[in-house]
N, C-alpha and C positions, 0 to 999 in steps of 0.2 A: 432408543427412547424408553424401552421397556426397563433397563437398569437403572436410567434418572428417574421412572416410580418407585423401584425397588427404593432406592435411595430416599426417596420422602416418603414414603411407606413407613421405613426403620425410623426417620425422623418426626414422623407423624407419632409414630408408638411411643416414644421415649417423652415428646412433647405430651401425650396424654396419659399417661401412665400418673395414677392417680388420680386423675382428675373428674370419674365422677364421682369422690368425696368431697369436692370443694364445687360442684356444682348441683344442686339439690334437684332442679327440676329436670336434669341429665339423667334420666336411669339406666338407659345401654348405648353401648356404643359401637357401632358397628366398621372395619376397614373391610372391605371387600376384597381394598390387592392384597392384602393378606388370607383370607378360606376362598374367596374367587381369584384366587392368581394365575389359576391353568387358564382359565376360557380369558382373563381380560391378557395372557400373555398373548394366548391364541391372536387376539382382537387386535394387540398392537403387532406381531409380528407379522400377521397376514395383511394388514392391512393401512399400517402407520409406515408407509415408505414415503420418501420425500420427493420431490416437493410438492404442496398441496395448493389448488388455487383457494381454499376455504379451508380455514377452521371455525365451526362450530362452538361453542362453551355452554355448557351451562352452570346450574349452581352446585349441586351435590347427589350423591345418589337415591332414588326415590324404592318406597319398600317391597315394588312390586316389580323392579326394573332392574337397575345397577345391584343394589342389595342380593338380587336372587342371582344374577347371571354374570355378575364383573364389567359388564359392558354399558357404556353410560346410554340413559335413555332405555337399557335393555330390556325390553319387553319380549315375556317368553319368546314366542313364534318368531317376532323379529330375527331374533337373533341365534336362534335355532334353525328357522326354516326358511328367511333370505337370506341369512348370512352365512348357514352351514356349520357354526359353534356349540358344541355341545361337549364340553369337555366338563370333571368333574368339579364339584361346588363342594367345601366342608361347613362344619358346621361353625359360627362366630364365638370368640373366645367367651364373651357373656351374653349368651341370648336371650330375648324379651320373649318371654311366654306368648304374647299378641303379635309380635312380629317371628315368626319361624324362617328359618333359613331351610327353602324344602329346592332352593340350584332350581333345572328344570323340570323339576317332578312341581311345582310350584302353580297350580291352575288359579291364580288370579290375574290379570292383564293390567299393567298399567298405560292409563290412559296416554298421560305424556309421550310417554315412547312409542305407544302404539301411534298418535299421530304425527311424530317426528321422524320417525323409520319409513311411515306408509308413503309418508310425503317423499321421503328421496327415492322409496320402490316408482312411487308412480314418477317422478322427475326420469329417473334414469336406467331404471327398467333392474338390471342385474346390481348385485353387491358390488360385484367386481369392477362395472363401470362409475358406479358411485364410488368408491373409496380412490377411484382414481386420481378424483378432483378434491376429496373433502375428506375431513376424517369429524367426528365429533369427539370431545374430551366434554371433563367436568372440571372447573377449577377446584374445588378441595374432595378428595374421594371417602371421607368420613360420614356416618350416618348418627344425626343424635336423634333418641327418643324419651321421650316424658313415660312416665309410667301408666298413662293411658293408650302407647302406642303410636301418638301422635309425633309425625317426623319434627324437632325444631333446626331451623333451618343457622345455617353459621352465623348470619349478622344475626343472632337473636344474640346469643352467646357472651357471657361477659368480658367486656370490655381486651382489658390483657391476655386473655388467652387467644381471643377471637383474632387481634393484632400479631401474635404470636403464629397463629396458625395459617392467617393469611399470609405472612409473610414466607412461610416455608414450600405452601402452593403455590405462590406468585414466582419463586427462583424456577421449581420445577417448570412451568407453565413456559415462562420465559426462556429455558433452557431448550423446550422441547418447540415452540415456535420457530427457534434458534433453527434448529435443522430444517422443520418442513417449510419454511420459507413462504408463509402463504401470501395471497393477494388481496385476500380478505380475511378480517377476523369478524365474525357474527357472534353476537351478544345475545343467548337466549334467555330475555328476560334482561330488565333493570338493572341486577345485582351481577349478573355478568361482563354485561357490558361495560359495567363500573369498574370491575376486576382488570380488562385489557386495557382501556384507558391505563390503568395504573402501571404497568408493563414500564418500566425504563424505558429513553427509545437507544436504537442501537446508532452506531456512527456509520456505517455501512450502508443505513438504507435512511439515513439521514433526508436525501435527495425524493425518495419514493417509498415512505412509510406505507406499511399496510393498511388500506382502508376499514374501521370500526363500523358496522354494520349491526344497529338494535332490531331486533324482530318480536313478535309478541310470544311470551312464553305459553307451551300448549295444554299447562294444567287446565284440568276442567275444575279449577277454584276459582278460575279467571272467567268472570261474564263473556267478556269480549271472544278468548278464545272459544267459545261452546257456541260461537256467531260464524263461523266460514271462516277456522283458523287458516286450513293448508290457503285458500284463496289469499286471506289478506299477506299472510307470510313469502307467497309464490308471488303476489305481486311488489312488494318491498325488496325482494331481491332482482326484480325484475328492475327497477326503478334504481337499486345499485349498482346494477350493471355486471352482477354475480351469476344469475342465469340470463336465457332468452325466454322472450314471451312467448314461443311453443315450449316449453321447460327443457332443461338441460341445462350444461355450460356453451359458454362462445367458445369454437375454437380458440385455440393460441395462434397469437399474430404468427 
């Protein structure tokens, strides 16, 4: 799986190359598998084996999290100190003065991941037992920023490009589903979730397509989540039949 990023990586650069000339409010732009390709190979080789009962998605990398560590969601210590990743970070080919690439010397915490991570420590206690059942991805791994530092998110994005780029994460996405074969796909947030729906379906699983599961995204931009995120999120997967109501997964039949 690690090479079909490689692969939209190279495809992602050549699709943007140029292109904050022709988008004004784009001032940098950041690939992470490209200056975090060690820690996010790390992330997929330890832990992107197949098959998975969950994948996870979200939308993009956030400036405190994926941005500094290659791991989606990556929140320092997460990913450092549950998951054991600390491998080296360079610096992004045009860096934003307000956003710095500082890898894990990096002491800001991002919120999102730190409630996304805590949530599967406390579900299942070790990395190593989480990754067994789940893996989380991000459907496009590009970072845009305005020149206030402010992340803009891909559906902001003009039109043809945005079409353009999603269509090059959706093969990747779809490729790499392809192998871990999961039981569930969770939609973190809206925009995600809209993203799997869009997935081609396969003729193989024709019969027992994998079940699309929306959960509320954990930014603290979101009212709702800064109310009893992990509660509402642990019960929705409860209710999909993803975890048990003591947390975890159900065994396999």
């Amino acid at each position: 799986m690690y090479r079909r990023y490689r692969l939209l990586s190279e495809e992602l650069t050549r699709l943007s190359r140029g292109i904050l000339e022709e988008l004004p409010d784009v001032t940098a732009l950041y690939n992470p598998l490209e200056y975090a390709r060690a820690p996010w190979k790390e992330y997929l080789t330890r832990f992107g084996d197949a098959p998975k009962r969950a994948v996870f998605l979200g939308m993009n990398p956030g400036p405190w999290g994926m941005a500094q560590t290659g791991v989606p969601f990556g929140e320092i210590a997460a990913v450092r100190d549950w998951m054991g990743i600390t491998a080296p970070v360079e610096e992004p080919r045009n860096p934003h003065p307000k956003r710095p690439i500082q890898g894990f010397a990096c002491t800001r915490s991002e919120v999102s991941g730190r409630r996304l991570w805590g949530l599967m420590k406390d579900t299942y206690g070790t990395a190593q037992e989480c990754f067994r059942h789940v893996l989380v991805l991000n459907f496009c791994p590009l970072v845009f920023m305005a020149e206030s530092g402010r992340n803009i998110t891909p559906d902001k994005l003009p039109r043809e490009y945005r079409l353009a780029l999603e269509e090059a994460c959706l093969g990747a996405l779809a490729d790499s589903l392809a192998l871990l074969k999961p039981r569930y796909l969770v939609g973190v947030g809206a925009f995600a979730a809209t993203r799997l729906r869009a997935i081609p379906p396969r003729p193989e699983l024709r019969d027992s397509p994998p079940e699309i599961v929306q959960i509320l995204h954990p930014s603290p931009a979101s009212p709702a989540a800064n109310r009893g995120w992990a509660e509402a999120v642990s019960a929705r997967l409860v209710d999909a039949g993803l975890w048990t109501p003591g947390g975890g997964t159900p065994a396999a039949p």
